[in-house]
VOLUMMAR-983435 format. One record per residue: residue number from 1; x, y, z of N, C-alpha, C in turn. Coordinates in Angstrom, 3 decimals. Example, Ala and Ser with C-alpha at 12.3 -4.5 7.8 and 13.67 -1.06 7.14 Angstrom:
VOLUMMAR-983435
 num      n.u      n.v      n.w     ca.u     ca.v     ca.w      c.u      c.v      c.w
   1   13.190   -5.690    7.800   12.300   -4.500    7.800   13.200   -3.300    7.800
   2   12.850   -2.250    7.080   13.670   -1.060    7.140   12.900    0.030    7.870
//
This chain:
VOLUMMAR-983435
 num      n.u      n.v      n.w     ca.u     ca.v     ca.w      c.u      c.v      c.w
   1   93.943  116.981   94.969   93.614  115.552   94.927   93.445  115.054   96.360
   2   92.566  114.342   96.344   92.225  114.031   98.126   92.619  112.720   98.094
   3   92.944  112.379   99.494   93.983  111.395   99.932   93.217  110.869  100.939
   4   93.359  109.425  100.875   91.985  107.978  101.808   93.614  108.250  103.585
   5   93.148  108.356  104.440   93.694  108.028  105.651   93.552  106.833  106.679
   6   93.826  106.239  106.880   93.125  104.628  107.764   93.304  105.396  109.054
   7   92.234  105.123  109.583   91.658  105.746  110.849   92.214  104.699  112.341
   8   93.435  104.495  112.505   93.791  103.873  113.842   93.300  104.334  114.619
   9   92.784  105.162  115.049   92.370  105.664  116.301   90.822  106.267  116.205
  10   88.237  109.424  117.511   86.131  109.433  117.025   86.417  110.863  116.902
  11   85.308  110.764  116.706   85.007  112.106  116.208   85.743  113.306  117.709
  12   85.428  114.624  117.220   85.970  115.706  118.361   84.430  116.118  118.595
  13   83.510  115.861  118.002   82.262  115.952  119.029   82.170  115.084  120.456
  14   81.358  116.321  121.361   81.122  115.435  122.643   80.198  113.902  122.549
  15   80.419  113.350  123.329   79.845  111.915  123.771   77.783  112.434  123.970
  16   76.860  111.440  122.914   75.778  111.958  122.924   75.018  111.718  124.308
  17   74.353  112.023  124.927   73.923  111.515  125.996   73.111  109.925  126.052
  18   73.477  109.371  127.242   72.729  107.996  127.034   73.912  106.699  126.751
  19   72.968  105.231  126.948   74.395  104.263  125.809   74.502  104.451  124.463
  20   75.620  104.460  124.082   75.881  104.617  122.216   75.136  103.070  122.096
  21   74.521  103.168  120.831   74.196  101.990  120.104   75.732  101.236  119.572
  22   75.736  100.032  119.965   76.759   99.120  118.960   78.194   99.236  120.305
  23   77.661   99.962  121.545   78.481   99.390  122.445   78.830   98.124  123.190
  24   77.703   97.560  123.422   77.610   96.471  123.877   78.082   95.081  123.168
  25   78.597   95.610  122.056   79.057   94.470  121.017   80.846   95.080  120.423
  26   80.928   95.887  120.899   82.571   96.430  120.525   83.747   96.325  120.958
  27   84.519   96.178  120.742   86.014   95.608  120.871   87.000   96.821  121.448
  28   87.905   96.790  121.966   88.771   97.708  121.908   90.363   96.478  121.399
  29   90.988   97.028  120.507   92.185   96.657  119.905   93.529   97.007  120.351
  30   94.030   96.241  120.425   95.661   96.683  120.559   96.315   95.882  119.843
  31   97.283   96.426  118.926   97.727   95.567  118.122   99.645   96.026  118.024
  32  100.079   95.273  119.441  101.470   95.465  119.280  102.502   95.000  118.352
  33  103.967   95.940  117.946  105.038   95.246  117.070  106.062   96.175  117.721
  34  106.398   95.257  118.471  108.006   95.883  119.054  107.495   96.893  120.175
  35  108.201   98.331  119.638  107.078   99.502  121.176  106.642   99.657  120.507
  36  105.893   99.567  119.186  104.659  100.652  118.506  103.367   99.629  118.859
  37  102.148  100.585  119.226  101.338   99.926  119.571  100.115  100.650  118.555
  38   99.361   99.980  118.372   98.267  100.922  117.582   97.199  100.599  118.187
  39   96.556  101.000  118.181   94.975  101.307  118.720   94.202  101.565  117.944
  40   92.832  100.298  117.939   91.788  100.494  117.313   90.566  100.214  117.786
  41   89.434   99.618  117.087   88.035   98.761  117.315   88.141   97.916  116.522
  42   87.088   96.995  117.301   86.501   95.708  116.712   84.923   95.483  116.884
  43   84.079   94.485  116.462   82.741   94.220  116.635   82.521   92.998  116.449
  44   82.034   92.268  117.796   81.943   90.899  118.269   81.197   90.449  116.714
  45   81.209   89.186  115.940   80.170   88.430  114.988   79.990   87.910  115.319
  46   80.155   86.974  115.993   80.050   85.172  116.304   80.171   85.588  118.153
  47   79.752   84.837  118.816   79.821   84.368  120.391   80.317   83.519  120.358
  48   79.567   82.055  119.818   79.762   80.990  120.185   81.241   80.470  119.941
  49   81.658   81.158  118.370   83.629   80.845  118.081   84.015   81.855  117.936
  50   83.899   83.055  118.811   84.379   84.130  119.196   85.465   84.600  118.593
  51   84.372   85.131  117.133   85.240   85.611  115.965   84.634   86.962  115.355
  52   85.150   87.833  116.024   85.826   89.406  115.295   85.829   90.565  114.223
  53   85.362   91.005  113.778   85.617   91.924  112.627   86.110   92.888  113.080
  54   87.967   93.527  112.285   88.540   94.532  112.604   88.579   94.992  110.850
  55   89.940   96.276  111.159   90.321   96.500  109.970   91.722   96.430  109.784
  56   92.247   95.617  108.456   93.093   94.623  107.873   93.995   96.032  108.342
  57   94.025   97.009  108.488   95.421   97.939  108.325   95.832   98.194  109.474
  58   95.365   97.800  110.624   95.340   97.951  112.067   95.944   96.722  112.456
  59   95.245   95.640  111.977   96.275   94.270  112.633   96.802   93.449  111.832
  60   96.992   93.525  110.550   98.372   93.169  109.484   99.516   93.067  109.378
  61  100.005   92.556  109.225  101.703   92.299  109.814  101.274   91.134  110.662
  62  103.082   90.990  111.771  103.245   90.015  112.430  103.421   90.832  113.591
  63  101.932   91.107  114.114  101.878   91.506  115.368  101.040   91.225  116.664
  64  100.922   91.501  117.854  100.590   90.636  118.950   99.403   91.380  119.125
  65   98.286   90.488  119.039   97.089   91.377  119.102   96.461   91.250  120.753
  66   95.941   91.798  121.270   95.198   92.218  122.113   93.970   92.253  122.269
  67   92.774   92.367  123.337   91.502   92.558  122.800   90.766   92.787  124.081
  68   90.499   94.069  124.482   89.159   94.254  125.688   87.927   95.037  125.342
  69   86.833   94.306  125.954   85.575   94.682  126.363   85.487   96.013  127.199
  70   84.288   96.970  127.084   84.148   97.664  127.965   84.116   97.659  129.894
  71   84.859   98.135  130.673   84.581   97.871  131.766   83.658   98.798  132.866
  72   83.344   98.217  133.847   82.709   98.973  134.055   82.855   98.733  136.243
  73   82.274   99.956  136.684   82.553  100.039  137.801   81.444  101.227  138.576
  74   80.534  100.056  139.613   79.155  100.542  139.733   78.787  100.890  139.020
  75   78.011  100.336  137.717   77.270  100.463  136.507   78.001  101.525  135.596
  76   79.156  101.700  136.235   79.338  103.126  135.089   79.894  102.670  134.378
  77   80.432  103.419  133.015   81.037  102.775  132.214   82.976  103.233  132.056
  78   83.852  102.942  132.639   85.085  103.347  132.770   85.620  103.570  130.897
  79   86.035  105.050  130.666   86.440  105.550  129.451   88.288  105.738  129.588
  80   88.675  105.998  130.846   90.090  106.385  131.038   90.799  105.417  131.146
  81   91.834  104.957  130.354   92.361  104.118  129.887   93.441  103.344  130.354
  82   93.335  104.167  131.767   94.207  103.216  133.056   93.971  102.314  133.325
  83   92.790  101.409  133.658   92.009  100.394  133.977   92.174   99.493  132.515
  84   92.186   99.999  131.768   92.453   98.846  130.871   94.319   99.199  130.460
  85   94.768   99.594  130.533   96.318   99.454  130.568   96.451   98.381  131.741
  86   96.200   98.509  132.618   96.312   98.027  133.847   96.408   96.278  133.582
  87   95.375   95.828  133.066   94.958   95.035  132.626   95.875   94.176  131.560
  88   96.465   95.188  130.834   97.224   94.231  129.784   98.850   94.426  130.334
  89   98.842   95.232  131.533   99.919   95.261  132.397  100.526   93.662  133.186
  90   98.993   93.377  133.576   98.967   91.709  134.284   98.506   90.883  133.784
  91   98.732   90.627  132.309   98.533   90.076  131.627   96.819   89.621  131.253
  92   95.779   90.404  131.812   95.233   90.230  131.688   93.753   90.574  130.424
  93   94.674   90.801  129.514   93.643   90.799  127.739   93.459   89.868  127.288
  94   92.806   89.788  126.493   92.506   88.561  125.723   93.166   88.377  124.458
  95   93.498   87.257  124.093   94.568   87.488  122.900   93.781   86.718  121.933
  96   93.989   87.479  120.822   93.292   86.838  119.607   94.698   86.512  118.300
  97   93.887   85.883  117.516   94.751   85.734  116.051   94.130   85.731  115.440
  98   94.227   86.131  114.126   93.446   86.485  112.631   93.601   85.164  112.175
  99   92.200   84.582  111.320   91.845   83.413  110.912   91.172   83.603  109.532
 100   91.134   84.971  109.515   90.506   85.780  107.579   91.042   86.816  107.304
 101   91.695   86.911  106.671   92.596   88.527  106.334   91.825   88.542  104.794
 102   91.435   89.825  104.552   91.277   90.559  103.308   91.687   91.815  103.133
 103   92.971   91.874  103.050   93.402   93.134  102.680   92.876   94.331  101.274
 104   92.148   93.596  100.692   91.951   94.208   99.339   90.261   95.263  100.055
 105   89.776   94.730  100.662   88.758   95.553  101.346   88.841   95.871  102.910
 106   90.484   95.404  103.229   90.913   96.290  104.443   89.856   95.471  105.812
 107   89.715   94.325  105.677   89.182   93.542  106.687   89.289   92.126  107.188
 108   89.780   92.351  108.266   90.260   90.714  108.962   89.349   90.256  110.252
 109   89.065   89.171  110.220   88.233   88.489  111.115   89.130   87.572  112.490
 110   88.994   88.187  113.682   90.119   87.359  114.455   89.404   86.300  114.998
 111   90.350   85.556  115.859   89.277   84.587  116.194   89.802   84.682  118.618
 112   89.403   85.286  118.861   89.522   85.706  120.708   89.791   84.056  121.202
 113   90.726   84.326  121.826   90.700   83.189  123.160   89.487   83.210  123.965
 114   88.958   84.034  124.701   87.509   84.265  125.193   86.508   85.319  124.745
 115   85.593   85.339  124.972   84.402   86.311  125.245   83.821   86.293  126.397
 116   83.955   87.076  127.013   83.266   87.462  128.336   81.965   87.810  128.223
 117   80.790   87.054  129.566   79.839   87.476  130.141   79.202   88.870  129.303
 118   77.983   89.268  128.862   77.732   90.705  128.690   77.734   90.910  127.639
 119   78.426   90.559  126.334   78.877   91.032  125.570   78.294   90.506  124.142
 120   77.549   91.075  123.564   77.090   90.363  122.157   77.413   90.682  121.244
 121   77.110   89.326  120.083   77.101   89.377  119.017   76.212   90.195  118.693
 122   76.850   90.914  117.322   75.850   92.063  116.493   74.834   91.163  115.341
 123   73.991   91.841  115.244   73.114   91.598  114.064   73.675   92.272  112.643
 124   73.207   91.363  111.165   73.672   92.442  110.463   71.991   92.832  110.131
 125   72.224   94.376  109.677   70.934   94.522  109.035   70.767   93.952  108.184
 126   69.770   94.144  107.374   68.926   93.623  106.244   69.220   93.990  104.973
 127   69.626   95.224  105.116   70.066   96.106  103.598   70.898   97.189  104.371
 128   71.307   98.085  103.267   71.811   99.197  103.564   71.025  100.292  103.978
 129   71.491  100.736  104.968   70.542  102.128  104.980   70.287  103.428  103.475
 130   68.816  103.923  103.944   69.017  104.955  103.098   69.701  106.213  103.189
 131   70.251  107.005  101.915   70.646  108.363  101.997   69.786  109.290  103.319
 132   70.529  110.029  104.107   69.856  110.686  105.648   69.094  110.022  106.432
 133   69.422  108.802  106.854   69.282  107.982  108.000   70.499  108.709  108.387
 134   70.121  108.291  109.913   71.150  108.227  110.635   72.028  107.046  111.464
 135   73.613  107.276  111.164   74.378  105.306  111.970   74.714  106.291  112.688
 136   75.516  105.327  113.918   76.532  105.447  115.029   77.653  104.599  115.088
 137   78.313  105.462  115.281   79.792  105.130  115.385   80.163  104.968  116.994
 138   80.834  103.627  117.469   81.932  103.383  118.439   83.146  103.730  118.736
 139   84.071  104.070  119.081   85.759  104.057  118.831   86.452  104.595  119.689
 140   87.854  104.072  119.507   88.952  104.386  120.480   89.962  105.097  120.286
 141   89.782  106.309  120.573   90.332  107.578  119.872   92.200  107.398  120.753
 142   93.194  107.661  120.747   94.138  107.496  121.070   94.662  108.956  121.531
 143   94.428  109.636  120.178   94.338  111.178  120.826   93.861  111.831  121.840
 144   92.279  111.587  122.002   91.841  112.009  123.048   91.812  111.533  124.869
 145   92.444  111.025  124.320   92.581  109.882  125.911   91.635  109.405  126.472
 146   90.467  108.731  125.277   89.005  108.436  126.162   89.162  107.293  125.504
 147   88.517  106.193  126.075   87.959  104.792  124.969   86.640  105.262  125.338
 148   86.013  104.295  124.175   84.624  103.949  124.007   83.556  105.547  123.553
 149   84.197  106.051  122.937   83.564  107.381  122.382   82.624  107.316  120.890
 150   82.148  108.198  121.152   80.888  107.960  119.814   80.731  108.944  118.868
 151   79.907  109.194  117.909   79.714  109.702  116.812   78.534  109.451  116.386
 152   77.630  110.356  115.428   76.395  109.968  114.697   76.770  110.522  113.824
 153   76.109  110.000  112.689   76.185  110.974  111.369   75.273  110.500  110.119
 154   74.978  111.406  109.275   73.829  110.762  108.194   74.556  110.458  106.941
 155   74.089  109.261  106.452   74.606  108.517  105.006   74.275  109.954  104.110
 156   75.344  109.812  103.577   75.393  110.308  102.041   74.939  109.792  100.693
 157   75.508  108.271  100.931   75.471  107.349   99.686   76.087  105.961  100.158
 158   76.216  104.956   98.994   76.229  103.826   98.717   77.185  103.388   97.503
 159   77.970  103.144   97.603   78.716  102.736   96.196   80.084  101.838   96.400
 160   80.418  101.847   95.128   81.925  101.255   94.815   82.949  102.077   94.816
 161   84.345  102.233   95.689   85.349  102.506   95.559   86.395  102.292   95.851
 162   87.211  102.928   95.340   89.127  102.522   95.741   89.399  103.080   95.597
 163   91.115  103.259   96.328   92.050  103.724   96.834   93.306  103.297   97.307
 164   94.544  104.544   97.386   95.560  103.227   98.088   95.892  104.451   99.575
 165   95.723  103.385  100.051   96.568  104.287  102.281   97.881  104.514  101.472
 166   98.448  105.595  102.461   99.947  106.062  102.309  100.355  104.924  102.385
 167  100.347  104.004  103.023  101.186  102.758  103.011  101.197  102.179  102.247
 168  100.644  102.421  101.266  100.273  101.564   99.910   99.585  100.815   99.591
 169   99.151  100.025  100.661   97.717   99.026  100.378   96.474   99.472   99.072
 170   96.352   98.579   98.779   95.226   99.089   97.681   94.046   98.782   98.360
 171   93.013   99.484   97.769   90.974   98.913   99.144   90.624   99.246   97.734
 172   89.450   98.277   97.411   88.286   98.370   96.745   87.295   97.536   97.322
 173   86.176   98.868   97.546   84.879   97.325   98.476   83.705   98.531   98.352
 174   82.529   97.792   98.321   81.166   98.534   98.670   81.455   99.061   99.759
 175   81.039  100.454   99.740   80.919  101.528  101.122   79.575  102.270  101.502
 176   79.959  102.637  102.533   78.787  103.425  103.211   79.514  104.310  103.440
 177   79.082  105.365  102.673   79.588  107.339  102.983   78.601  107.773  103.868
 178   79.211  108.428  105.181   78.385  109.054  105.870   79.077  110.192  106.759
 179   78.298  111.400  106.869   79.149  112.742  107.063   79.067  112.631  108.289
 180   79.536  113.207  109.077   79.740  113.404  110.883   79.671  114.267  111.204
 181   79.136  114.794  112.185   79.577  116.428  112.556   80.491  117.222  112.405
 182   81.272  116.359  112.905   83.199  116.506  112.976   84.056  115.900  112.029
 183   85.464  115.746  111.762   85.963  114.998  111.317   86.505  114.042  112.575
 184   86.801  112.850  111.921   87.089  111.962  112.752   87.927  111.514  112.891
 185   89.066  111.185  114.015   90.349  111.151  114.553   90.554  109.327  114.659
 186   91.694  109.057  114.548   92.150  107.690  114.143   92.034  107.010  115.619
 187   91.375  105.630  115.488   90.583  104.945  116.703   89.554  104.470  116.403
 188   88.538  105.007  115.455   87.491  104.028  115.523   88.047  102.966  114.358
 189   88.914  102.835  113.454   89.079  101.921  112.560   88.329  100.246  113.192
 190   87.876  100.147  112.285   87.107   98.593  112.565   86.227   98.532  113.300
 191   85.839   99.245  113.933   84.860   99.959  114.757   82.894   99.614  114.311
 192   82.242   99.462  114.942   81.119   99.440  113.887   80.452  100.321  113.794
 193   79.353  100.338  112.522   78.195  101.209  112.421   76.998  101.016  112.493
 194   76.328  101.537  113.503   75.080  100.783  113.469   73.518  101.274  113.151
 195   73.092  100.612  113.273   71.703  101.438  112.703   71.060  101.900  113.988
 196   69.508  102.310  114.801   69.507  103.143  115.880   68.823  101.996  116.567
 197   68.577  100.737  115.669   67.874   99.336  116.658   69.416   98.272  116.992
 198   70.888   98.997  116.503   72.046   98.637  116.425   72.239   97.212  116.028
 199   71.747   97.288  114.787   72.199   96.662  113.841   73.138   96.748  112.915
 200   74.687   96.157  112.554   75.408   96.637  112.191   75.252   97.031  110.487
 201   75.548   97.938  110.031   75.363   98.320  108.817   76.496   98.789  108.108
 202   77.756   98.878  108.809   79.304   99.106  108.320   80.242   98.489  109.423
 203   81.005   98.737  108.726   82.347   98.442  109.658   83.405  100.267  109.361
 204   84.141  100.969  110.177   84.242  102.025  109.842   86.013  101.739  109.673
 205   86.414  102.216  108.148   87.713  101.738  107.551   88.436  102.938  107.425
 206   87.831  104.283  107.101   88.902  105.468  106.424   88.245  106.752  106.440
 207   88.860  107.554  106.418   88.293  109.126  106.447   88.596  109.073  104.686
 208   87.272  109.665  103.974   87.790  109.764  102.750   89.562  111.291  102.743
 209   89.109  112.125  103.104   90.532  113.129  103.096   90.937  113.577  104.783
 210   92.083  113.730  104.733   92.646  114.498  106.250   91.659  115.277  106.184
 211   91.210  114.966  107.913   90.325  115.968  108.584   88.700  115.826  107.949
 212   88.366  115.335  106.996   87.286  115.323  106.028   85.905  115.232  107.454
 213   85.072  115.390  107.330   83.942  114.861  107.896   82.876  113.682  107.530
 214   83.397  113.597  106.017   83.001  112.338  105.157   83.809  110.902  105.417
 215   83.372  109.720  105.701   83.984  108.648  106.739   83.534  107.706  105.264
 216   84.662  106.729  104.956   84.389  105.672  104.399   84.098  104.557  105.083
 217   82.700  103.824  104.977   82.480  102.350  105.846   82.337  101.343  104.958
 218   83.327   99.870  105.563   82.691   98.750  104.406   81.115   98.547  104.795
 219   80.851   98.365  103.702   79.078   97.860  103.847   79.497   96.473  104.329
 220   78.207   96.202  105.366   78.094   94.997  106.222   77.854   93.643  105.435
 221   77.811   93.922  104.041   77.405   92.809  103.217   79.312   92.054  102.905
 222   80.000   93.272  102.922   81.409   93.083  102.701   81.889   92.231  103.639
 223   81.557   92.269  104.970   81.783   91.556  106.022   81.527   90.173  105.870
 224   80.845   90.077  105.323   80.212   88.368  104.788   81.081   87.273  104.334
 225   81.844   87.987  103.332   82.681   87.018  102.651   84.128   86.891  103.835
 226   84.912   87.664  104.544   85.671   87.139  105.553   85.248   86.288  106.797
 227   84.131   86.522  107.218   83.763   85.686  108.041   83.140   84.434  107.449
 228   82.531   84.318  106.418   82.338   83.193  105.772   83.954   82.235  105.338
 229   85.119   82.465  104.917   86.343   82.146  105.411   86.578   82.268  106.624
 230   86.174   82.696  107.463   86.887   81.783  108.632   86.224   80.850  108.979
 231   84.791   80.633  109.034   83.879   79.525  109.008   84.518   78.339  108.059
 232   85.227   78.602  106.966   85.939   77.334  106.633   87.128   77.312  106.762
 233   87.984   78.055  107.885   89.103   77.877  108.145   88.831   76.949  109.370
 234   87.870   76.623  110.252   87.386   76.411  111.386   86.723   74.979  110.680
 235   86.276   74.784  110.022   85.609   73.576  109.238   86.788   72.319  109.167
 236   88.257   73.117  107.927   89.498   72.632  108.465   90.024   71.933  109.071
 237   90.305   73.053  110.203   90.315   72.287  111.503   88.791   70.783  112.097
 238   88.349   71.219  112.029   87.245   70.419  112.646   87.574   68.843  111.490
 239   87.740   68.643  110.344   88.107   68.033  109.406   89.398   67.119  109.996
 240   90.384   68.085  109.751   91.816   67.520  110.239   91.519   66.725  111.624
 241   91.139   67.124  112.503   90.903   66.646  113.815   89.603   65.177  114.195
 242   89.020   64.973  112.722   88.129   63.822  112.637   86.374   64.603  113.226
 243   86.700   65.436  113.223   85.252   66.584  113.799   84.503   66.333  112.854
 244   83.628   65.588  112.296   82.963   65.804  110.760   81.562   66.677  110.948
 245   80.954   66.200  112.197   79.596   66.664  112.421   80.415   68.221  112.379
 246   80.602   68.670  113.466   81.515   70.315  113.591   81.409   70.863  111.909
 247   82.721   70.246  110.924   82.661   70.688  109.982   81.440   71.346  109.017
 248   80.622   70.407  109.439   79.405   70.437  108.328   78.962   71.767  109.048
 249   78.938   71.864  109.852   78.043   72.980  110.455   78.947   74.108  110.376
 250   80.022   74.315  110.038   80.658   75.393  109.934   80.719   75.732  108.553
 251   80.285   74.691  108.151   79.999   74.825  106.324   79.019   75.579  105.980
 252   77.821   75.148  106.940   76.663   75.434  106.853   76.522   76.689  106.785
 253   77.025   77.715  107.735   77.444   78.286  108.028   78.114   79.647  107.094
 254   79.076   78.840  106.466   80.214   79.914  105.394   78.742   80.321  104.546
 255   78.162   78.778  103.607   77.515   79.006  103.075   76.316   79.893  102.645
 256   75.611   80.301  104.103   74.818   81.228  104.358   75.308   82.984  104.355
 257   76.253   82.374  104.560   76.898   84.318  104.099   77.491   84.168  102.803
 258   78.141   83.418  102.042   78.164   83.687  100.766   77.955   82.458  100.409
 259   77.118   82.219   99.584   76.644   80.796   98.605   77.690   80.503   97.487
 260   78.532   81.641   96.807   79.206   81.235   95.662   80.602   81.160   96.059
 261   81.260   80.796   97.327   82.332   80.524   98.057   82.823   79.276   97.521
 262   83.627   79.658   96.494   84.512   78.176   96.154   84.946   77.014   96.622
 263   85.565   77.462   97.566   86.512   76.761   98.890   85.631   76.395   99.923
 264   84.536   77.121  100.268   83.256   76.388  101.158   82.772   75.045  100.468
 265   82.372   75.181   99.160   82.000   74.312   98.311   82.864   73.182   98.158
 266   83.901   73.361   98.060   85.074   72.480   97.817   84.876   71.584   99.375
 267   85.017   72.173  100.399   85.200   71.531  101.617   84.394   70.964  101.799
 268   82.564   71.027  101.366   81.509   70.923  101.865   81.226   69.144  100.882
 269   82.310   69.125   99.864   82.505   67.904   99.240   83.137   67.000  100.084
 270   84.231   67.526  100.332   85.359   66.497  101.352   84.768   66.431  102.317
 271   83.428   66.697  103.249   82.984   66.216  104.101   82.045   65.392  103.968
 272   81.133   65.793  102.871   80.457   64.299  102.202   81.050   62.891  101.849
 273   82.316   63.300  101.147   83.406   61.865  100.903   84.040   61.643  102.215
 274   84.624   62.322  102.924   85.211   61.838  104.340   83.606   60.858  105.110
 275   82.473   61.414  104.958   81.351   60.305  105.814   80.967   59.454  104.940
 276   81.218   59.535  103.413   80.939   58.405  103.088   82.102   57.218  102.527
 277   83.169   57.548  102.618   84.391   56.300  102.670   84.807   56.240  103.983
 278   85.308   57.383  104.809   85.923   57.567  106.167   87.864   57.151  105.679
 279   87.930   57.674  104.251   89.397   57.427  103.503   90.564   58.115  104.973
 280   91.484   57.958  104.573   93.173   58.122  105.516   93.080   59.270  105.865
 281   93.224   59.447  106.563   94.151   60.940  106.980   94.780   61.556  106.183
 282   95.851   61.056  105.653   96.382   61.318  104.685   96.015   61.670  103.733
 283   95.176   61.393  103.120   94.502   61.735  102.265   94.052   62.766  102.207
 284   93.250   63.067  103.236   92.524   64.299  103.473   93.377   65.481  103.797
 285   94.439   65.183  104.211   95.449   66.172  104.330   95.854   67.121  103.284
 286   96.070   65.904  102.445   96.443   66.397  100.720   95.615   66.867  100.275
 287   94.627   66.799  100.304   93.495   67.463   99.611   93.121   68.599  100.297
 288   92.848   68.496  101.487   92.786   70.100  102.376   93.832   70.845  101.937
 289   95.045   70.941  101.963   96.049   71.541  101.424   95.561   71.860  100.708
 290   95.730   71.180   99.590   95.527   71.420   98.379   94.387   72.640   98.094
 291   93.302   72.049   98.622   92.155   73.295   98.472   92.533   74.731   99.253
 292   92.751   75.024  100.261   93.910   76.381  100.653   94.998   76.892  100.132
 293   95.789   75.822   99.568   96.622   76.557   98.683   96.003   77.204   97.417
 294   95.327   76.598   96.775   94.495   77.023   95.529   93.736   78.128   95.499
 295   92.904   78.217   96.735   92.365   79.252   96.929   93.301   80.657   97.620
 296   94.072   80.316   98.511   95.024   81.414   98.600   95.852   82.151   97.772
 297   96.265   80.952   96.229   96.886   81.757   95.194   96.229   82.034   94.217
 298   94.752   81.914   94.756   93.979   82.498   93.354   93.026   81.699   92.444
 299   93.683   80.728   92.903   93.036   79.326   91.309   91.777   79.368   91.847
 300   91.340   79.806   92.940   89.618   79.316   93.304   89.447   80.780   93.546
 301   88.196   81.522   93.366   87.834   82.546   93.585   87.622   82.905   95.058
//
């Protein structure tokens, strides 16, 4: 019986020659609790509210997250992981907090104190790739003592599945199966996948078995619905704070990545009634509540 592994930490193939696609948009993770530190990836979505896609099993819990960009020194690109230790030595990482957790498809959306110069937002593709295309993989292998290492490999398939991590978490989400040369070592988790114009087309969550060469990715469509929640966790705020123009546009926003978002919908009301009475604070309080609680325990899809 084969067993799903969450990939904290690329492949044991060498680095392909050239820039990896989907570098210029990737994260490196640290996600401390106490001395255990884990190490992963991320992939910039947003610039402008410099918000994140990781994977939910990497920064879950109540732990202190971390977050650097590639560095670099005379155009090169620094892989040895002194220079960025160094860095979170003098306090100098960027600290994020999660603003969308979906544990059920193993994906959380943070939201960075900054984004630095250089660094972009990804595109999503259009669809899924077909069976033998070829993605690329990013990641921060822990084992090997390199950041920013890569991978290619060709889709297999497209489908629905689940599973539970040794830890027990349960995942069910559309995936992208795609084989690797190698099997792949824990580090790229959350990591992206991209297509060869690096467009993202997964997010990379699990080795289907120890050692496997077969890699489970959420499909980039999966990505939609957490970042579309944090777009109305950010609406919220903009709400609470008398922001109405802000709100709407963060509505606007959720909406375009998923249209049948309950709680977008719900909010996208209370900003119509907040501009057209301009009712208490209070009011709106209760009712914002209200709509987060509902949707957090379920009553709203």
């Amino acid at each position: 019986m084969s067993l799903i592994y969450p990939l904290l930490l690329l492949a044991l193939s060498p680095n392909p020659v050239g820039p990896p696609p989907g570098l210029d948009c990737a994260a490196l993770v640290w996600a401390k609790d106490d001395a255990l530190t884990a190490q992963g990836t991320g992939v910039l979505l947003d610039r402008r509210e410099r918000l994140m896609v990781t994977a939910w099993h990497l920064v879950g819990g109540q732990k202190n997250l971390h977050v650097l960009f590639p560095l670099y020194e005379d155009q090169h690109l620094l892989t040895a992981p002194l220079a960025y230790q160094e860095r979170y030595k003098h306090g100098r990482t960027i600290r994020a907090k999660v603003v969308a957790a979906d544990p059920a498809r193993d994906l959380a959306v943070l939201q960075l104190d900054s984004v630095p110069d250089g660094v972009r937002e990804v595109s999503f593709a259009a669809e899924a790739p077909p069976c033998e295309d070829e993605v690329y993989f990013v990641g921060n292998p822990q084992v090997k003592n390199i950041l920013w290492d890569r991978s290619a490999g060709k889709v297999r398939g497209v489908g629905t599945k689940a599973w539970t991590f040794p830890t027990g978490q349960e995942v069910s989400l559309g995936v992208l199966q795609v084989e690797t040369a190698r099997a792949l070592e824990s580090g790229f988790s959350g990591g992206p996948v991209v297509n060869a114009a690096g467009e993202l087309v997964g997010v990379t969550i699990a080795a289907r078995e120890e050692k496997s060469p077969r890699v489970y990715c959420a499909l980039a469509r999966e990505v939609r619905r957490p970042l579309a929640q944090s777009y109305c966790t950010l609406a919220e705020k903009a709400i609470l704070s008398g922001d109405d123009g802000n709100a709407r546009a963060q509505l606007v926003k959720a909406r375009r990545l998923a249209p049948e978002d309950e709680a977008a919908a719900c909010l996208e009301t209370l900003v119509d009634w907040l501009e057209d009475t301009r009712s208490p604070v209070g009011a709106v309080l209760r009712c914002t509540r209200w709509i987060f609680r509902a949707s957090t325990r379920g009553v709203l899809p």
